[in-house]
N, CA, C and O atoms as a DFTB+ gen file, in Angstrom:
652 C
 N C O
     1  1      17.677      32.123     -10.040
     2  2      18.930      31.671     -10.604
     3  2      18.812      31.714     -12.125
     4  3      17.917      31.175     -12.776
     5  1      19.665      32.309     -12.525
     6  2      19.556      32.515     -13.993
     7  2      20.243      31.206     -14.690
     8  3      20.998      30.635     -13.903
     9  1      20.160      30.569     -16.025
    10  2      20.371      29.598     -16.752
    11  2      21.857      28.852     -16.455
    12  3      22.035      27.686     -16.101
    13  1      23.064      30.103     -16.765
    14  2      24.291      29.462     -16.108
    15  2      24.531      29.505     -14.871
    16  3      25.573      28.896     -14.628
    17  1      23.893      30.087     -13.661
    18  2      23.572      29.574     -12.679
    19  2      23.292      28.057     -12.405
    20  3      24.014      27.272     -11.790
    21  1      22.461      27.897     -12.812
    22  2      21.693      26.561     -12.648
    23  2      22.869      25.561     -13.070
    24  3      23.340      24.759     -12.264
    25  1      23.184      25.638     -14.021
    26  2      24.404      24.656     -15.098
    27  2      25.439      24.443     -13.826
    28  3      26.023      23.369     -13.683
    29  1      25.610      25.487     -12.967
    30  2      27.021      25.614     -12.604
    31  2      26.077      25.098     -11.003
    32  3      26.993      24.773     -10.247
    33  1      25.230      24.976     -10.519
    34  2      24.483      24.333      -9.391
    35  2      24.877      22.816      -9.698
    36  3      25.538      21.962      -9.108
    37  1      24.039      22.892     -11.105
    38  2      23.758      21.081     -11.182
    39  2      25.218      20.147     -11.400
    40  3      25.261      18.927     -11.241
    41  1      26.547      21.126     -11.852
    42  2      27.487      20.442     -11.952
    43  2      28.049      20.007     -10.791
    44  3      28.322      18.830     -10.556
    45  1      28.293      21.263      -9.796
    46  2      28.471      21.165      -8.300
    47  2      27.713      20.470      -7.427
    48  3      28.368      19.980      -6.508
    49  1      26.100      20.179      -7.395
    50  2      25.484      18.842      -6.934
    51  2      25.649      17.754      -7.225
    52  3      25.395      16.858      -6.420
    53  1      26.249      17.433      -8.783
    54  2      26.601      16.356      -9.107
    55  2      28.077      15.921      -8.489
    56  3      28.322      14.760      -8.163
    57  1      29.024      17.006      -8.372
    58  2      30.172      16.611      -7.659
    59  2      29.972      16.425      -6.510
    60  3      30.357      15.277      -6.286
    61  1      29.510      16.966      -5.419
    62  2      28.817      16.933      -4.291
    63  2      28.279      15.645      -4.058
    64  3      28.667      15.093      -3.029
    65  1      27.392      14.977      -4.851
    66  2      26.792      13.720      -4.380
    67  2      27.636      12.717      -5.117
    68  3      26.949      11.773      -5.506
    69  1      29.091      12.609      -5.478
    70  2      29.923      11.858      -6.411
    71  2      31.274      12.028      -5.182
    72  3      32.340      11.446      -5.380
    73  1      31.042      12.913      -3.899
    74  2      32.059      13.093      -3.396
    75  2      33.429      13.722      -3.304
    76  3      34.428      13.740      -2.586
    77  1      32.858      14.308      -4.596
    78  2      34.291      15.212      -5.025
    79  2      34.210      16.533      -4.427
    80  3      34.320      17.477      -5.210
    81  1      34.038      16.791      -3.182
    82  2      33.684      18.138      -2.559
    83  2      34.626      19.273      -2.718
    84  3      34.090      20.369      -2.884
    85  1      36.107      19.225      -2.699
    86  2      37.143      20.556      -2.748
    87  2      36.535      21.153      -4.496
    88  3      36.411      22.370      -4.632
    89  1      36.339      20.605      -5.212
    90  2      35.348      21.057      -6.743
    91  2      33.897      21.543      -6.173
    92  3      33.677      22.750      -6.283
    93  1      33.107      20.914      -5.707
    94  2      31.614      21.271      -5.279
    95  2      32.082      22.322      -5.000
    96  3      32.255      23.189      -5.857
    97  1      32.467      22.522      -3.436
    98  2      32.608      23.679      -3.089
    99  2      32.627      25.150      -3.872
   100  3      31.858      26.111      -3.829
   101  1      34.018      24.854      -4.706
   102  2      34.429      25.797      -5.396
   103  2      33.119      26.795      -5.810
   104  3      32.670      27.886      -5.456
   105  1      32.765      25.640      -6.867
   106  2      31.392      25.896      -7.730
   107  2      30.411      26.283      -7.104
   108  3      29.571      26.910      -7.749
   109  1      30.209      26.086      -5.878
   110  2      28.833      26.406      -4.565
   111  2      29.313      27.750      -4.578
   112  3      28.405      28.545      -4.822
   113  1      30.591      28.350      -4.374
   114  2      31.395      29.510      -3.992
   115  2      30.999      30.265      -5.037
   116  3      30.833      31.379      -4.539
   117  1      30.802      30.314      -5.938
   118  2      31.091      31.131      -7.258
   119  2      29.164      31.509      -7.068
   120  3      28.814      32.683      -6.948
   121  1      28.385      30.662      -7.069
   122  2      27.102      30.907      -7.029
   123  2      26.636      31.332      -6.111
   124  3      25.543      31.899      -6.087
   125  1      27.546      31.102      -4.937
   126  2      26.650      32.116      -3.455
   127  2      26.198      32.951      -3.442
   128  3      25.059      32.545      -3.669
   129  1      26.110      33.985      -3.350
   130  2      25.666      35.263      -3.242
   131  2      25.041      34.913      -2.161
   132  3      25.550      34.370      -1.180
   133  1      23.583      35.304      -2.355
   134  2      22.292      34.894      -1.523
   135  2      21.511      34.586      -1.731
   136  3      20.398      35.111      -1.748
   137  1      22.108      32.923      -2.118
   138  2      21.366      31.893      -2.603
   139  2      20.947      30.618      -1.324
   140  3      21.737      29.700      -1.106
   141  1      19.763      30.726      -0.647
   142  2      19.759      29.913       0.356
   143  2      19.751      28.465       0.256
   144  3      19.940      27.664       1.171
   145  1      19.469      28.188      -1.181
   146  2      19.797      26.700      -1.197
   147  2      21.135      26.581      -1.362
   148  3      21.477      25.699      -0.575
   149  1      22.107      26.990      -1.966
   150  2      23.709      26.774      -1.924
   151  2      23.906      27.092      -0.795
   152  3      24.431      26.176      -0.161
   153  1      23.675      28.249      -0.058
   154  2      24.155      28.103       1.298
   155  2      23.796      27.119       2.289
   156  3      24.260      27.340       3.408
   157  1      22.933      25.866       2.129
   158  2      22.301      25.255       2.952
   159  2      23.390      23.933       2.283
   160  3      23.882      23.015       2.939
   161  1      23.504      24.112       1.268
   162  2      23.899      22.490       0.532
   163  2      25.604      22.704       1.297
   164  3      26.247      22.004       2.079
   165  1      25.843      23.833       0.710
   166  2      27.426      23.890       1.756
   167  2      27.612      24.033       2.981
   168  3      28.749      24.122       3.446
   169  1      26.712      24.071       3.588
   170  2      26.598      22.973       5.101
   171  2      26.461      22.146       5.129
   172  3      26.956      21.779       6.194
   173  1      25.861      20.954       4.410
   174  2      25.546      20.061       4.618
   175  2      26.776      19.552       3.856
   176  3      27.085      18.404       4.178
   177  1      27.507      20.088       2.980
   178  2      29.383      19.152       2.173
   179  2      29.835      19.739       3.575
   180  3      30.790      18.979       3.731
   181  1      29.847      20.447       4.582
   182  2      30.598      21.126       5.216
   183  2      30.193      19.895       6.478
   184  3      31.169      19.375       7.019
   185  1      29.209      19.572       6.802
   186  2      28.784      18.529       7.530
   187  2      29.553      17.466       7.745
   188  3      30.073      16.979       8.749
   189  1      29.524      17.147       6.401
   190  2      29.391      15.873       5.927
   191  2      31.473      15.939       5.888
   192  3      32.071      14.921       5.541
   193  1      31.973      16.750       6.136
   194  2      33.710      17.246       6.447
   195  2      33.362      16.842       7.640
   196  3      34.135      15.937       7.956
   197  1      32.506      17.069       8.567
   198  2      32.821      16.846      10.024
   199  2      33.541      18.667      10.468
   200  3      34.397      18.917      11.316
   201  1      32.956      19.460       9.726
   202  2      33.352      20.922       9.848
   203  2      32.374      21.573      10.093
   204  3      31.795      22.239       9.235
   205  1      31.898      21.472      11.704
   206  2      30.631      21.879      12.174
   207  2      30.547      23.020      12.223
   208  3      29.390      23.415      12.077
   209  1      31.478      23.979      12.410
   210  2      31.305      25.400      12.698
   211  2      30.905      25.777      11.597
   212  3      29.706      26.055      11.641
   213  1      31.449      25.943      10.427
   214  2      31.024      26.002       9.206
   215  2      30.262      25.327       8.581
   216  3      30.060      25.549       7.387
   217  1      29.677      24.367       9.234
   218  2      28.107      23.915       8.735
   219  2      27.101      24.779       9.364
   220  3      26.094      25.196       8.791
   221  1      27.526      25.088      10.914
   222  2      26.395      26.105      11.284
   223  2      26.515      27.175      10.852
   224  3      25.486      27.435      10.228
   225  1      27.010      27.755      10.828
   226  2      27.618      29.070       9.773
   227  2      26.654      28.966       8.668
   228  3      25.552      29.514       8.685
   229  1      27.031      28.365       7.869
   230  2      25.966      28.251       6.388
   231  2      24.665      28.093       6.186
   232  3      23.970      28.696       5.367
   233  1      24.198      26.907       7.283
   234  2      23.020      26.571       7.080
   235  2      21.930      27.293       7.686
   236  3      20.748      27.306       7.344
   237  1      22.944      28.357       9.378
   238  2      22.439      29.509       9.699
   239  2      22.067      30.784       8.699
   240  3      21.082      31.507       8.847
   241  1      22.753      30.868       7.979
   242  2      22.493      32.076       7.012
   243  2      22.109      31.335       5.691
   244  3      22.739      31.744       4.716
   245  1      21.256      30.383       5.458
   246  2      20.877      29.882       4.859
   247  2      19.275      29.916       5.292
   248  3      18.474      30.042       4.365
   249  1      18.796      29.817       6.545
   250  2      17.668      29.825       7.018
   251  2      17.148      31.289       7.287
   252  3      15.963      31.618       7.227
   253  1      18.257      32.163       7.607
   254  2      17.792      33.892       7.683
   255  2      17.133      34.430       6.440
   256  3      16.271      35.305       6.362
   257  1      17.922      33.474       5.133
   258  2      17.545      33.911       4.035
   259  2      15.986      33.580       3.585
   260  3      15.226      34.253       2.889
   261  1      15.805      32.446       4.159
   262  2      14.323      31.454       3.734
   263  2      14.042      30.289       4.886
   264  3      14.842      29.480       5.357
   265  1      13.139      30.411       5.074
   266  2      12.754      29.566       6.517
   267  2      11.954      28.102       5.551
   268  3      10.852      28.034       5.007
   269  1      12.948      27.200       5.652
   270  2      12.813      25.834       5.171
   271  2      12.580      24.715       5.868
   272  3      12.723      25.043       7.046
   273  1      12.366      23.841       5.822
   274  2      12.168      22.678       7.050
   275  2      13.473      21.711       6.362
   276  3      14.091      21.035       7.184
   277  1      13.859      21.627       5.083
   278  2      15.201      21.076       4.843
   279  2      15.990      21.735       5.801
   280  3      16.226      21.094       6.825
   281  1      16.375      22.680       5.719
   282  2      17.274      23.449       6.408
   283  2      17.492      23.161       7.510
   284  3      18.576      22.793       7.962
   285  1      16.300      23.317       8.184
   286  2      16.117      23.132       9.817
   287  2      16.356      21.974      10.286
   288  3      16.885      21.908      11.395
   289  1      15.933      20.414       9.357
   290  2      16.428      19.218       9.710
   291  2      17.949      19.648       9.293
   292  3      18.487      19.224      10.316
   293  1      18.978      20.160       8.563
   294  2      20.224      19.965       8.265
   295  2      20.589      20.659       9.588
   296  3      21.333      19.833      10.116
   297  1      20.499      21.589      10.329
   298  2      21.242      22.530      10.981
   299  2      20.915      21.552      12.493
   300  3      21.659      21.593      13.472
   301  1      19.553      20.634      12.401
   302  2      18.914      19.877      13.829
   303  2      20.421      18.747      13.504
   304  3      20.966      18.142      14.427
   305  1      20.786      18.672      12.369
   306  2      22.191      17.341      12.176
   307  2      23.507      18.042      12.822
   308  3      24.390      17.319      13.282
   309  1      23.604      19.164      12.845
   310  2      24.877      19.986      13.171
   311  2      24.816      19.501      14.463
   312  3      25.470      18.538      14.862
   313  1      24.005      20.183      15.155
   314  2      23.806      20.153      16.808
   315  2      23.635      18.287      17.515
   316  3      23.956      17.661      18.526
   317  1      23.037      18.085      16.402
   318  2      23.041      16.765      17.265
   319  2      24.655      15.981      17.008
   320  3      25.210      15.318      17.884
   321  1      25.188      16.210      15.727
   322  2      26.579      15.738      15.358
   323  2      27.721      16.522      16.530
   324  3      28.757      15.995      16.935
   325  1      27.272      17.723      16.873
   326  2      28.141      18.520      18.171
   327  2      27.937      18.043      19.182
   328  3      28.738      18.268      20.089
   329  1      26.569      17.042      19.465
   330  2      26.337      16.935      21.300
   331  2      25.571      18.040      21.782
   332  3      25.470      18.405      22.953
   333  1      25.036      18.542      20.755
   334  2      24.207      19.844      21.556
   335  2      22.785      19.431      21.631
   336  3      21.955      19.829      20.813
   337  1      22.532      18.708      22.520
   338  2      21.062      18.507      22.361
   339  2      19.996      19.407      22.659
   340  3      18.819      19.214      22.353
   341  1      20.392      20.270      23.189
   342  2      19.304      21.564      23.459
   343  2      19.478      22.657      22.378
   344  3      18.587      23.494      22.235
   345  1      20.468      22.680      21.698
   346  2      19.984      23.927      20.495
   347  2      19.545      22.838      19.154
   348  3      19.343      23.215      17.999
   349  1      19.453      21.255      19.706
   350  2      18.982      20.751      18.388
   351  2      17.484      20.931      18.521
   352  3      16.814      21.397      17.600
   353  1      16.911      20.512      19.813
   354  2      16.304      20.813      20.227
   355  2      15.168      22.404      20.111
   356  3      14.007      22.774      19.936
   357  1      16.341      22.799      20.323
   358  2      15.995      24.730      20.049
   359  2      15.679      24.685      18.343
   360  3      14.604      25.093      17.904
   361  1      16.269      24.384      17.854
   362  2      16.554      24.631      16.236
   363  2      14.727      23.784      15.896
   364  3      13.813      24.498      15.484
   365  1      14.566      22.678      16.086
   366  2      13.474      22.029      15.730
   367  2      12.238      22.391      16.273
   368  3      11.285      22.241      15.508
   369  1      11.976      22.865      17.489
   370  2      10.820      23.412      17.991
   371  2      10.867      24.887      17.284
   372  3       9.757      25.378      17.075
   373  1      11.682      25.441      17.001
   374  2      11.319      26.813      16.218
   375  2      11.120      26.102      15.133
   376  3       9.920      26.250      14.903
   377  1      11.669      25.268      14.148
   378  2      10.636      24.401      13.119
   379  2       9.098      24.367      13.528
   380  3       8.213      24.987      12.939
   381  1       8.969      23.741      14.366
   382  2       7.753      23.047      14.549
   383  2       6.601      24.411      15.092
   384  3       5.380      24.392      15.251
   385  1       7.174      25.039      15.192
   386  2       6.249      26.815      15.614
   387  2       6.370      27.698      14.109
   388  3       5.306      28.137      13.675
   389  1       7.161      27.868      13.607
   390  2       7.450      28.586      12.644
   391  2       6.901      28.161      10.906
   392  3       6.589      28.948      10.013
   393  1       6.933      26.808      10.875
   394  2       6.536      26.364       9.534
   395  2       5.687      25.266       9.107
   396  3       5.475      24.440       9.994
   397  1       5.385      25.141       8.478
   398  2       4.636      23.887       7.995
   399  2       5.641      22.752       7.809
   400  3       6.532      22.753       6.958
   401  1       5.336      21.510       8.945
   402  2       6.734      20.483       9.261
   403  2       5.949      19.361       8.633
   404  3       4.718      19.380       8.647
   405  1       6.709      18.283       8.025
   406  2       6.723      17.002       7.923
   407  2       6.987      16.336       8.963
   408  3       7.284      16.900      10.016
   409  1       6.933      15.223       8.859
   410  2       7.456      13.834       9.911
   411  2       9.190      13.935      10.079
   412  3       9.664      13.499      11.129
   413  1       9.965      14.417       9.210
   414  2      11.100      14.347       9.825
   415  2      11.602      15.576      10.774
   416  3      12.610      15.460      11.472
   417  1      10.887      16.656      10.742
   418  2      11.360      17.455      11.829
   419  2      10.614      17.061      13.082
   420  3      11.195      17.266      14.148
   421  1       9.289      16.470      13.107
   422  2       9.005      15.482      14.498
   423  2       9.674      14.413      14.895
   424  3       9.673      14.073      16.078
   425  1      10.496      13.586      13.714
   426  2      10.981      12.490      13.976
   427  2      12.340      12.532      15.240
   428  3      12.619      12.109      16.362
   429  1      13.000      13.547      13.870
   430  2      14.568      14.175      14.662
   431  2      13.961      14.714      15.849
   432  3      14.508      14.303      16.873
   433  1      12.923      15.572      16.049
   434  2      13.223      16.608      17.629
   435  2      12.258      15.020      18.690
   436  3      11.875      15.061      19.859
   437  1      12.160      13.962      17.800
   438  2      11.763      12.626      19.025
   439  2      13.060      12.438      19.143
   440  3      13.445      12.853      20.236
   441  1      13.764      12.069      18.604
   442  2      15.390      12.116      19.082
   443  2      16.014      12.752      19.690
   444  3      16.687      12.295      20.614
   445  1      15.995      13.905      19.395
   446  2      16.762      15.129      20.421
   447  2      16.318      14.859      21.871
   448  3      17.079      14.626      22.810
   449  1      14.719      14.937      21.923
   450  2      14.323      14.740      23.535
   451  2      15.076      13.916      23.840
   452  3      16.025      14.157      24.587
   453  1      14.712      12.139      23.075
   454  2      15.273      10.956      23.661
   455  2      17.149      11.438      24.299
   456  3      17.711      11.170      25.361
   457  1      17.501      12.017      23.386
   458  2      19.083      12.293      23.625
   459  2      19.533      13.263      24.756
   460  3      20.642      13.486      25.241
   461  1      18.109      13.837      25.047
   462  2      18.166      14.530      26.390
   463  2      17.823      14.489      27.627
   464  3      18.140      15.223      28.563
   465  1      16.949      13.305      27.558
   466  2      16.252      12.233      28.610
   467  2      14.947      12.585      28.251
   468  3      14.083      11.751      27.982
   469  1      14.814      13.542      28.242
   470  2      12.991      14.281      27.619
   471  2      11.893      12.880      27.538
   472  3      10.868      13.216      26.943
   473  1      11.871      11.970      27.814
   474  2      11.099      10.713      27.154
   475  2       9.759      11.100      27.607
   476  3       8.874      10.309      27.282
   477  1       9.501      11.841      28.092
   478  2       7.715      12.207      27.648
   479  2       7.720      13.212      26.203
   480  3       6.821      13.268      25.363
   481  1       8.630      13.740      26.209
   482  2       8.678      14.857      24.914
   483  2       8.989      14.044      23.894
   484  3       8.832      14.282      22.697
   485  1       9.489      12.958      24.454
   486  2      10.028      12.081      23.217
   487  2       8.884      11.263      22.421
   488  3       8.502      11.419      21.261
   489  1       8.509      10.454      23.284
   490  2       6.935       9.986      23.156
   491  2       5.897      10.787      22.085
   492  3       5.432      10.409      21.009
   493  1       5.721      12.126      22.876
   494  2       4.465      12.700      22.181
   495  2       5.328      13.064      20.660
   496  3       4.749      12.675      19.645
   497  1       6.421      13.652      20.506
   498  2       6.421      14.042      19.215
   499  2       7.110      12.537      18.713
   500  3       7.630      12.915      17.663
   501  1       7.413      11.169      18.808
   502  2       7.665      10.389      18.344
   503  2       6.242      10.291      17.666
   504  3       5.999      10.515      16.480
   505  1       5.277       9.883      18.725
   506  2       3.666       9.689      18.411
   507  2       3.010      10.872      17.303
   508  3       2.313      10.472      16.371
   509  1       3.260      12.188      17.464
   510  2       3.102      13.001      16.289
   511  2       3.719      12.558      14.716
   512  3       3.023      12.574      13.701
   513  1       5.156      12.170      14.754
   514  2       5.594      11.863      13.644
   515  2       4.920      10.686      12.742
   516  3       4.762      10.445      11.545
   517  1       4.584      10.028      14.128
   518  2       3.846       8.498      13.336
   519  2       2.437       8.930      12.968
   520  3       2.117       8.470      11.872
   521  1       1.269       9.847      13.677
   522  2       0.593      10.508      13.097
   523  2       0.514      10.326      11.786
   524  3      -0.173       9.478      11.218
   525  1       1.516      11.459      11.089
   526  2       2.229      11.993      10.356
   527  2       2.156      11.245       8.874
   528  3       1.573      11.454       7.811
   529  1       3.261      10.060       9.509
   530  2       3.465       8.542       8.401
   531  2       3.388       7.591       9.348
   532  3       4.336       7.433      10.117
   533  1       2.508       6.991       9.417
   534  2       1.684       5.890      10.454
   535  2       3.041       4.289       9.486
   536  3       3.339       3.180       9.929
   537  1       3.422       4.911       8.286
   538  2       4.402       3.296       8.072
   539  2       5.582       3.627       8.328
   540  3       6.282       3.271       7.380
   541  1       6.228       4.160       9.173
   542  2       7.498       4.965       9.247
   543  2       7.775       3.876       9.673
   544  3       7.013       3.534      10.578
   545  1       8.798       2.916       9.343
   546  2       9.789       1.796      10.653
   547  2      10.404       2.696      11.348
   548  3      10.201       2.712      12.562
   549  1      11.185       3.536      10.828
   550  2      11.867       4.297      11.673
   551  2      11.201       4.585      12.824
   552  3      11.355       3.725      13.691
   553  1      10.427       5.622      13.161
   554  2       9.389       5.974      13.784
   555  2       8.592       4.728      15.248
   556  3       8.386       4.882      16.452
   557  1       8.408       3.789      14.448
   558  2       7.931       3.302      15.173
   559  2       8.731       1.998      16.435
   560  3       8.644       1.574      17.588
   561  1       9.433       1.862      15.246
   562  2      10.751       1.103      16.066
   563  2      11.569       2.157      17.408
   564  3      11.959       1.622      18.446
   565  1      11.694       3.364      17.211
   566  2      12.183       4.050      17.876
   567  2      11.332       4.419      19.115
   568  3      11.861       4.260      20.215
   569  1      10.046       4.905      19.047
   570  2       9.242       4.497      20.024
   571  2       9.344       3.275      20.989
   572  3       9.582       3.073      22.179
   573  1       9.048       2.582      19.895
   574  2       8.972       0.758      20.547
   575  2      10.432       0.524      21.945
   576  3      10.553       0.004      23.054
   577  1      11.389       1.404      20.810
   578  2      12.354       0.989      22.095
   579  2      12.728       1.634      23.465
   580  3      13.471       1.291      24.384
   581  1      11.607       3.115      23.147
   582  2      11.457       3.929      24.115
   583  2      10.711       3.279      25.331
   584  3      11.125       3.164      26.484
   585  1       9.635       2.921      24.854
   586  2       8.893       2.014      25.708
   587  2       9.595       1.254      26.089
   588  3      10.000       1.317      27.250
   589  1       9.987       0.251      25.220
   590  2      10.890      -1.238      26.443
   591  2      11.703      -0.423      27.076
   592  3      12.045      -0.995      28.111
   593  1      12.294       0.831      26.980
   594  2      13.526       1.595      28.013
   595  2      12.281       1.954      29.547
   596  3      12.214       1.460      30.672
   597  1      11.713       2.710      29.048
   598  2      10.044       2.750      29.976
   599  2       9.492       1.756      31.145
   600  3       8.737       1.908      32.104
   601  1      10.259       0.629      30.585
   602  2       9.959      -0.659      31.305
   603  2       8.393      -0.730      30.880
   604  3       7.619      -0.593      31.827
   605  1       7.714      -0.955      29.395
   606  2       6.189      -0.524      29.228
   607  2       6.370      -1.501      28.132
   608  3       6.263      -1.116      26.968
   609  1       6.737      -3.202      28.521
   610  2       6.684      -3.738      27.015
   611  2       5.160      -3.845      26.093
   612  3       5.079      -4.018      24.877
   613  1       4.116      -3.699      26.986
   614  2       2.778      -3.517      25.978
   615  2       2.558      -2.370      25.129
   616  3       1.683      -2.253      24.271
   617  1       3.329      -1.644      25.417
   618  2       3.117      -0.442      24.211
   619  2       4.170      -0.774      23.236
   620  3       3.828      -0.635      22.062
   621  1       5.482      -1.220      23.473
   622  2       6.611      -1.614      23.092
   623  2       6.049      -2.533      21.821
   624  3       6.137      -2.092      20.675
   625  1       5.549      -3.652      22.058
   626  2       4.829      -4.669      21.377
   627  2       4.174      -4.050      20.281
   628  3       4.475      -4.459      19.159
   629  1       3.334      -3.140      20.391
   630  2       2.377      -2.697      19.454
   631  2       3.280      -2.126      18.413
   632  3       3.358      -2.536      17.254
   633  1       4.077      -0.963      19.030
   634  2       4.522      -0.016      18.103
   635  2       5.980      -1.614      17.246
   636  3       6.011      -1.779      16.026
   637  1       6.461      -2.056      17.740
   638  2       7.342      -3.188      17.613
   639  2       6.467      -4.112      15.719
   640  3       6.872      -4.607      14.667
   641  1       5.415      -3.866      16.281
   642  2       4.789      -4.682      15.210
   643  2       4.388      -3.921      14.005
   644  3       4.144      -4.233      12.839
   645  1       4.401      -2.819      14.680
   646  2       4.178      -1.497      13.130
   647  2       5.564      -1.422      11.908
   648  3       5.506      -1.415      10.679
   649  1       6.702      -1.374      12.792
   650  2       8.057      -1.360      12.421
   651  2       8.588      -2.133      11.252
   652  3       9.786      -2.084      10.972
C-alpha cells in the first residue's frame, strides 16, 4: 500500500470503528483492488450490517488472496451468524490444517462443534484452546458448562474454577 493508500485505510478504519460505515465503505471501495485486508475489513462492516452474503463474498476473496487466521475467525462469524454450523466448522478446521492458529480459531471451532452437538469435538479442541491460554475465562467457563451439560460436574468444577 502506497502512502495515500494507507491515509485513505486509516481514515476509513477510523470511520468503520466510529460506526459511520456508508463513508468506510466508500473509502474501503476506492482502495480495493487486491487488497486482502480491505477485503476482509469489508466483511466484517458487511457483518456487522447483518449482510451475510456479502460478508462471505469478501472475506472469501479476502482469504484466496492471503490465508490469515483473522480472516478465517471473521468468515467462522459469517457461518455461525447464518446457522451454518458445518461450513463454520468447515471454514475453521481448514484453519486449523492450513496455518499456524491461535486459541481463537480453537476456541470458535469449540463452539461450532458445541453448536452441532459434536461435544467430544467440542471438548478436545475446547481443551486445545486452553492449552493454548490456560487463563482464557472464556475458554474455560465454556468447557465447564459443557461438562455440567455432560452430566460430569467434577470436571465442570475444575475447569469452573479456572474461569
Amino acid at each position: 500500500m502506497n502512502i495515500l493508500e494507507k491515509e485513505k485505510f486509516n481514515k476509513a478504519f477510523q470511520l468503520h470503528s466510529d460506526g459511520i460505515l456508508d463513508k468506510a465503505e466508500a473509502i474501503y471501495n476506492e482502495i480495493l483492488k487486491e487488497n486482502a485486508e480491505v477485503l476482509n475489513l469489508l466483511g466484517v462492516l458487511k457483518l456487522s450490517q447483518n449482510k451475510l452474503e456479502e460478508a462471505e463474498t469478501f472475506i472469501t476473496k479476502a482469504l484466496s488472496i492471503k490465508k490469515d487466521a483473522y480472516f478465517y475467525e471473521n468468515l467462522a462469524k459469517v457461518y455461525e451468524a447464518k446457522k451454518d454450523f458445518i461450513k463454520e466448522i468447515e471454514i475453521l478446521e481448514e484453519a486449523a490444517k492450513t496455518i499456524t492458529c491461535g486459541f481463537e480459531i480453537y476456541f470458535l471451532l469449540g463452539l461450532a462443534y458445541k453448536n452441532n452437538i459434536e461435544y467430544e469435538k467440542a471438548e478436545k479442541t475446547y481443551l486445545k484452546a486452553i492449552e493454548i491460554n490456560p487463563k482464557s475465562e472464556k475458554a474455560c467457563y465454556n468447557l465447564a458448562s459443557l461438562y455440567l451439560f455432560l452430566n460430569n460436574p467434577q470436571k465442570a468444577i475444575v475447569f469452573s474454577k479456572m474461569s
